[in-house]
N, C-alpha and C positions, 0 to 999 in steps of 0.2 A: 335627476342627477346623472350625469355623464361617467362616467368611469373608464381609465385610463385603459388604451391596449396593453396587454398582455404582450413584453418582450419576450421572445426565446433566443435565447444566445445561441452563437455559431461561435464555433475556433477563430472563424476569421474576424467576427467582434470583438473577443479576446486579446486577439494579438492586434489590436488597431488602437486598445488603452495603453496608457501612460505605463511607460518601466517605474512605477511609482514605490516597490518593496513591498506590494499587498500580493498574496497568491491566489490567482486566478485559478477557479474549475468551472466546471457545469457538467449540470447531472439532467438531464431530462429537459436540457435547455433551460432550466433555473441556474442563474449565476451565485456561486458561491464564492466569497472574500475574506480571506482570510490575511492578518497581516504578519511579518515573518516571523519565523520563529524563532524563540529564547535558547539559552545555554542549555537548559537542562530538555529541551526535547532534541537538541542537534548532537546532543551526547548519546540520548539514548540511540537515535537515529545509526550514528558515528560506530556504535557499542555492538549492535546490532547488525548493522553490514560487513563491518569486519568479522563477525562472528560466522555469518550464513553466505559470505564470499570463501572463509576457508574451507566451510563444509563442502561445501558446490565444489572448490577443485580438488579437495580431495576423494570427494565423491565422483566424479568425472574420471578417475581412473580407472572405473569401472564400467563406464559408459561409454556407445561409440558417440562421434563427436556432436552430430545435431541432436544428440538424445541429453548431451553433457547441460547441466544445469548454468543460466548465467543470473546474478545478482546483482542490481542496480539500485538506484538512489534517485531520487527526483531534485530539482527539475526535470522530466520527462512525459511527456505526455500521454497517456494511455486513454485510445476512444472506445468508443461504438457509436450508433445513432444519437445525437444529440447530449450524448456523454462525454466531457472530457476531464480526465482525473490525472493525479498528482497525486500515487501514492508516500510514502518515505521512504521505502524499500518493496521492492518489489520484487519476484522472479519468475526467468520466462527460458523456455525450455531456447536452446543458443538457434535452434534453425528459425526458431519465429520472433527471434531477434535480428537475424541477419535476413530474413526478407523485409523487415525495412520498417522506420519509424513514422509516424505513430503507430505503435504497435496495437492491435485489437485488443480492446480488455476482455474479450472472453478468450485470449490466450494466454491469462495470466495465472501461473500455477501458485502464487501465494502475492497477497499485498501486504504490507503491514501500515499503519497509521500510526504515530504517539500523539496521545492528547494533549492539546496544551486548554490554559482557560479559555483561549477565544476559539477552539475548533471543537469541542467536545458534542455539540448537538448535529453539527456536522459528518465527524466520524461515527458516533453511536450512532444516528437513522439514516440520515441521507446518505452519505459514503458507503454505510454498509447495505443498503438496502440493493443500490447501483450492481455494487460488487456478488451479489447472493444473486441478482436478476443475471446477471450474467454468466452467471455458471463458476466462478473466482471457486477454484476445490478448498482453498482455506485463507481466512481471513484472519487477521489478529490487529487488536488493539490493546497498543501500550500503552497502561496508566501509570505514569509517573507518580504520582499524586497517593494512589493507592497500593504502587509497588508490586500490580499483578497483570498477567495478561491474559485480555478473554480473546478465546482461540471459536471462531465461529466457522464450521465446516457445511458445505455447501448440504441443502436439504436438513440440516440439524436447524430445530425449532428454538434451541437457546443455545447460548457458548457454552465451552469449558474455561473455567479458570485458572490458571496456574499462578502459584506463589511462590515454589520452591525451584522448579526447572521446565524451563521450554522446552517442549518435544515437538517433533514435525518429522514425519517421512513421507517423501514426493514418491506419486505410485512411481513404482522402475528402482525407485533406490536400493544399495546395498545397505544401507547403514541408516544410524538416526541419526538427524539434532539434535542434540541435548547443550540444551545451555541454561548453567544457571543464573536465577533472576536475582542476583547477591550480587553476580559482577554487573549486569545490567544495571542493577539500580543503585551501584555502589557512590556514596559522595564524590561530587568532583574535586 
């Protein structure tokens, strides 16, 4: 029996499929398809960057300016070697934003993912494993579903999970995130 070659995807396979509404990654040259997302992950998505955009500028008045925090939303592509990912919010310290996109995913000071039903095996191993291989100092993933988020720090062998309030301090900060998962996970 014959068995088929083994593809490994490139970005530039990627961007050569159909604008079809399905989201494209790859992790280790394995193609990941995911189709778009629902109301209740683009809220949480939506709930989330607004939250960790105002920390970032009001934390940035403390910072000089390539040191100041910026926080983004995907579409965007973040690589490495035969990685390309799409997190839902990410953040990347502003000078290794402005030396230019794709930005490296081992320069990524936090990603976050929300689960939906068709991404969840995606986010929990493969997405997170990408992200840990690369050095990502913290990882979070939002479960809608379960209303908590497990916060997975770089070298930590399981998450933390929180139910009541998100925390996060990026080394250099003066201050914390703290946000609570009541307005996260509030009804739309």
């Amino acid at each position: 029996m014959v068995m088929p070659d083994v593809v490994e995807w490139t970005p530039e396979m990627v961007f050569a499929l159909p604008d079809d509404g399905q989201r494209y990654e790859i992790v280790d040259g394995e193609l990941l398809v995911t189709p778009s997302p629902g109301l209740e992950h683009q809220t949480a998505v939506g709930r989330l960057f607004y939250a960790l955009y105002g920390y970032a500028e009001a934390e940035g008045r403390h910072a000089t300016d390539d040191n100041r925090i910026l926080v983004l939303t995907s579409p965007s592509d973040i690589r490495a070697p035969k990685t390309m990912l799409q997190p839902d919010v990410f953040a990347v310290r502003r000078a290794d934003a402005r030396a230019g996109f794709p930005i490296p995913l081992e320069r990524i000071l936090l990603a976050v993912e929300v689960l939906s039903p068709s991404n969840r095996q995606h986010d929990l191993v493969t997405k997170r494993d990408a992200y840990r291989r690369a050095g990502i100092p913290v990882y979070w993933i939002v479960d809608p579903a379960d209303q908590c988020v497990h916060v997975w720090h770089v070298g930590a062998p399981e998450p933390i999970t929180f139910r009541d309030e998100l925390r996060w301090r990026p080394a250099g900060s003066a201050t914390i995130f703290a946000y609570p998962l009541a307005t996260l996970f509030a009804p739309i």
